[in-house]
C-alpha positions in Angstrom: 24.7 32.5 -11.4 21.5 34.3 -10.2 19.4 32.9 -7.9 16.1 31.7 -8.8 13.9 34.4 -6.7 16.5 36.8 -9.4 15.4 35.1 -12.1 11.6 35.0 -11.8 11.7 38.9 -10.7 13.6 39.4 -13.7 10.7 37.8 -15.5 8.3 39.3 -14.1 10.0 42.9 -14.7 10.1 42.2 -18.3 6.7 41.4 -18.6 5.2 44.2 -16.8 7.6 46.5 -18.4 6.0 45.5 -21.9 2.1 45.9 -20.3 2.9 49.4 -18.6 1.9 51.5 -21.2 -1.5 49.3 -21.9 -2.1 49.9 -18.3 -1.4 53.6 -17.4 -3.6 53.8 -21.1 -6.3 51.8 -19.0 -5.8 53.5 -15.5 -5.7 57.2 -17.0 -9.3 56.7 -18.9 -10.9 55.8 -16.2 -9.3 58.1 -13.9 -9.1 61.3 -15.9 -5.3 61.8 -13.9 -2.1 61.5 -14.7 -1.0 61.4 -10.9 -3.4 58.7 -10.1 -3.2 56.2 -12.7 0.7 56.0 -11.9 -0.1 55.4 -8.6 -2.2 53.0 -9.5 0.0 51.2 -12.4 3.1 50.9 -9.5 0.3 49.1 -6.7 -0.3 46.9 -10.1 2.9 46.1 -9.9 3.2 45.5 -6.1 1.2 42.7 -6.7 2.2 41.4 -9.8 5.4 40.9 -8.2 4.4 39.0 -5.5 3.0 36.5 -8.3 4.5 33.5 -9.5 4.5 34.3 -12.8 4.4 30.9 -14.3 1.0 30.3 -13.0 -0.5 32.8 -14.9 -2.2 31.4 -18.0 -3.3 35.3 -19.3 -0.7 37.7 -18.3 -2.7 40.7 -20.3 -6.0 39.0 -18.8 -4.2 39.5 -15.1 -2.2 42.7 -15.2 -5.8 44.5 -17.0 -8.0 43.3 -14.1 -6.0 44.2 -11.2 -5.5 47.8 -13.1 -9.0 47.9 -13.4 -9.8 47.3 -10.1 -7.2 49.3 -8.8 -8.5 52.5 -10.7 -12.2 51.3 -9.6 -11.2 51.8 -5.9 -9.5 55.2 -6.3 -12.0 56.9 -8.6 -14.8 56.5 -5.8 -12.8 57.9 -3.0 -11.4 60.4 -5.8 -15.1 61.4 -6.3 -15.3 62.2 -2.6 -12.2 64.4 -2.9 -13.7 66.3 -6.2 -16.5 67.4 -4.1 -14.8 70.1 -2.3 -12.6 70.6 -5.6 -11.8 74.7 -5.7 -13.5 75.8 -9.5 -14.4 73.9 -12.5 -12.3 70.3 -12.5 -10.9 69.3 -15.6 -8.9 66.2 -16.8 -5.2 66.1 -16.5 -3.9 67.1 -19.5 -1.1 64.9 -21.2 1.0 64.6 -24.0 0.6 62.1 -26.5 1.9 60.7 -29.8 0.8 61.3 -33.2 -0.1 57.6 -33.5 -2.9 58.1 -31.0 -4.2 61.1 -32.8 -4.4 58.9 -36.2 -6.4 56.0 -34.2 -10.1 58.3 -34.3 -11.2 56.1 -31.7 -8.1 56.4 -29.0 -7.9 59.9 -29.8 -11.8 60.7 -28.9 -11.2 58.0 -25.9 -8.2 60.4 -24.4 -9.7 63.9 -25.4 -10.5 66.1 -22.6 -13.7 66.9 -23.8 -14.8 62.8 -23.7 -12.9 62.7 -20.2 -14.7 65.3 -19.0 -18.2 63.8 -20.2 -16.6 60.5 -18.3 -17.3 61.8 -15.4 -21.4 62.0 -15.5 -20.8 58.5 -14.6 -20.5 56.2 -12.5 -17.3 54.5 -11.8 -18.3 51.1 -12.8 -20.2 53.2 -15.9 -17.0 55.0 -16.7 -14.9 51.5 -16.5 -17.1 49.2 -18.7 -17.1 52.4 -20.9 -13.4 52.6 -21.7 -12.7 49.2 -21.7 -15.3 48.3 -24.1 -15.3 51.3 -26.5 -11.5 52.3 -26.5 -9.7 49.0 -25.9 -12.1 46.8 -27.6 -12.7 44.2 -25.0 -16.1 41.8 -25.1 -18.1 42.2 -22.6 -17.2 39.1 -21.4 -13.8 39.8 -20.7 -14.6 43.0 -19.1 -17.0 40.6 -16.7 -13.8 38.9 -15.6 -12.1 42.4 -14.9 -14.5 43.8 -13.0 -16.2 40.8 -11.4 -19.5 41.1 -12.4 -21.7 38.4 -14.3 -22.0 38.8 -18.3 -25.6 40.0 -18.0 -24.7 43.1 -15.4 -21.8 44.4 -17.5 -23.5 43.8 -21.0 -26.5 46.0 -19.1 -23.8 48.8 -17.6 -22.4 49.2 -21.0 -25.7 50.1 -22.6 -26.5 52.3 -20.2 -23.0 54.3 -20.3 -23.3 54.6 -23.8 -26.6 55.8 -23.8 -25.7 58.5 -21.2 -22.5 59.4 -23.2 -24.5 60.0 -26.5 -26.8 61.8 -24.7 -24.2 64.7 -23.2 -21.1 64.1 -26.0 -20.7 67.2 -28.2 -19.7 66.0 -31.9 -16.5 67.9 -32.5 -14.8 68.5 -35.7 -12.2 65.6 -35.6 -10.0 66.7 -39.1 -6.3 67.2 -37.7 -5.4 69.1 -39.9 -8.3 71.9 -39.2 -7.7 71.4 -35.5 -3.9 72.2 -36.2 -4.5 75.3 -38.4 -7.3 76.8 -35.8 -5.2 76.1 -32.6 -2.1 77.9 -34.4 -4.0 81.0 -35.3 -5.4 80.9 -31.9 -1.8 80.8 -30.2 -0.9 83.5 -32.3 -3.8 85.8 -31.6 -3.3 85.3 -28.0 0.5 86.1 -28.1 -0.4 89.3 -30.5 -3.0 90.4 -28.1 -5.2 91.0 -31.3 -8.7 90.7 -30.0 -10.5 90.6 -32.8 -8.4 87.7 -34.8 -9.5 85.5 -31.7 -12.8 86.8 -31.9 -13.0 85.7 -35.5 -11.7 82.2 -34.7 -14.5 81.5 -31.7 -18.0 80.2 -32.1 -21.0 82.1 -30.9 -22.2 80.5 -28.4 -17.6 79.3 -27.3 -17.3 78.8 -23.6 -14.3 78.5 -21.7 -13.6 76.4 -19.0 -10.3 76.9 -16.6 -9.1 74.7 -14.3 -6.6 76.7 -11.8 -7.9 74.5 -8.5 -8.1 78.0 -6.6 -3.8 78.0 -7.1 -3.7 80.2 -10.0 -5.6 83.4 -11.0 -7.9 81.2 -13.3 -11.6 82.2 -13.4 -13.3 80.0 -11.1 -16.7 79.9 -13.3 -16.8 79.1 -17.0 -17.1 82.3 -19.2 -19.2 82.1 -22.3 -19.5 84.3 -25.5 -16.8 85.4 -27.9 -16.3 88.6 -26.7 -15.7 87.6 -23.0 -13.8 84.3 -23.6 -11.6 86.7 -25.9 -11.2 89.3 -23.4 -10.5 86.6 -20.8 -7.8 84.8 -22.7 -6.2 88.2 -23.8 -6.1 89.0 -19.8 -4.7 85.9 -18.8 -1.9 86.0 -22.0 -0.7 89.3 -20.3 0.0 87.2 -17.1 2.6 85.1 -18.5 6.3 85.1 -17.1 8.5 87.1 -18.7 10.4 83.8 -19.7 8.0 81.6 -20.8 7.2 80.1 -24.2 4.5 78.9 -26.3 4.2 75.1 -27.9 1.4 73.6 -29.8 2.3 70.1 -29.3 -0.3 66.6 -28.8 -2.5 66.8 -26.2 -4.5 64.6 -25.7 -5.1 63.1 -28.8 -4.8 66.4 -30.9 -3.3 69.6 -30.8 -3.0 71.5 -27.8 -1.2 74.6 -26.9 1.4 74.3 -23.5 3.0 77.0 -22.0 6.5 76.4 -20.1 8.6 78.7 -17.9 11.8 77.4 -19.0 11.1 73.7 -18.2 7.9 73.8 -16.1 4.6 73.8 -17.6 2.3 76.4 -16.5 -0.4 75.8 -18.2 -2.4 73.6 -20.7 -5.0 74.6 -23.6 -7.2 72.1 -25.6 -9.0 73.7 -28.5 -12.8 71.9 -29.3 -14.3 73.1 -32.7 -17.6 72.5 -34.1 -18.3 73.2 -37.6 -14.5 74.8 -38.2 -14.9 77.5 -35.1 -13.9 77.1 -31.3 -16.7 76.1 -29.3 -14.7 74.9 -25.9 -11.5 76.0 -24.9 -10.4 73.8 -21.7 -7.4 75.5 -19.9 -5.8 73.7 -17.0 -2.9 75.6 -14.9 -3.8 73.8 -11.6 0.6 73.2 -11.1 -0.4 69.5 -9.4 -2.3 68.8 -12.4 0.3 69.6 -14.8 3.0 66.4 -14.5 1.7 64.8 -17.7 3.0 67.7 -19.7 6.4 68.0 -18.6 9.2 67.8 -21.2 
């Protein structure tokens, strides 16, 4: 018969188990890395198991604040870090499922273009941000996560949201657009045909590549059609001799990954306004690339 330190582990493995995916959601928007907010969900659960789960009254209440806290204290010293990062930083990419992609507001929440506007603010911003706009907790709740008072985080939320209108591109959100102009992009690229990529990109497209001075990725973003074009044709050249070419989810639409057998080498999200490719976020940074393994 097992012991009873057995069974209230087992308990409490069972219930964390059916939160995990709530919290690495959590911990990843607020973090903008897949890397980190494992991290951070496996300290959650260092302390989780050290609790007696019967005295909990709000397991989801419990488990969300520690996360939260967690991420809180690793995005500021992850700021620090950022500082001295080697070219442009971009979120780590990841694959997701087509349910998220249906949801408009968890897609937007997880796109790399919204993570990367996350991170004009502040960590406390950024927190009451996600927790309010993509998980749909009251501000009140959120007060309890982050322990502040009602008034502060009902203040903080304004002022997040305010900044976020105030830098957020609105990019075509249709799927099935997004899926037609990332295909015809991935095959332009593999054709080498200039000017169908050309054709596909907005005037004013820029392209942002996030190598983190390991790859050959441009360490400045390059703007205009005819450079981003010439850029991405360059850099399609490059590509092992064995590697191949998916458009799969990413990040809460369709994204283009490129694996050498089974490693990813690189990551491309596709932003359109008005039917035509305005961003093109490309992340081959190798430590950046663990959400995208098969």
């Amino acid at each position: 018969m097992p012991s009873d330190t057995a069974v209230r582990r087992s308990a409490a493995e069972r219930t964390f188990t059916e939160h995990r995916a709530l919290l690495h959601a959590v911990a990843y928007r607020v973090l903008g890395s897949v890397t980190e907010a494992e991290d951070v969900v496996q300290d959650a659960w260092l302390r989780w198991s050290r609790v007696d789960v019967a005295t909990v009254a709000d397991t989801e209440g419990y488990l969300v604040r520690v996360t939260t806290r967690l991420a809180i204290d690793r995005l500021r010293s992850a700021r620090v870090r950022r500082e001295s990062y080697v070219g442009p930083w971009l979120p780590e990419p990841i694959l997701t499922s087509p349910d998220v992609a249906e949801n408009a507001v968890l897609a937007d929440s997880v796109s790399t273009a919204m993570l990367f506007v996350l991170e004009t603010l502040s960590p406390m911003e950024r927190t009451v941000f996600v927790l309010s706009e993509a998980f749909g907790y009251s501000h009140v709740e959120i007060a309890r996560f982050v322990g502040r008072s009602h008034a502060t985080v009902r203040q903080t939320a304004h002022r997040a949201k305010k900044a976020i209108e105030a830098r957020r591109r609105r990019y075509d959100t249709d799927q099935a657009t997004r899926q037609q102009a990332t295909e015809r992009f991935l095959a332009a690229c593999l054709g080498g045909d200039l000017k169908a990529l050309m054709e596909i990109l907005a005037p004013d497209v820029k392209l942002v590549s996030d190598g983190g001075g390991l790859t050959g990725a441009p360490r400045k973003p390059i703007h205009g059609p005819e450079y981003v074009a010439r850029a991405i044709t360059i850099l399609s050249k490059r590509r092992p001799d064995d590697s191949h070419a998916q458009v799969l989810q990413v990040n809460g639409g369709p994204g283009i990954v490129i694996y050498s057998g089974r490693t990813p080498m690189l990551a491309i999200t596709l932003h359109l306004l008005n039917g035509a490719i305005e961003t093109v976020h490309a992340v081959s940074n190798p430590e950046k690339l663990t959400g995208i393994a098969p």
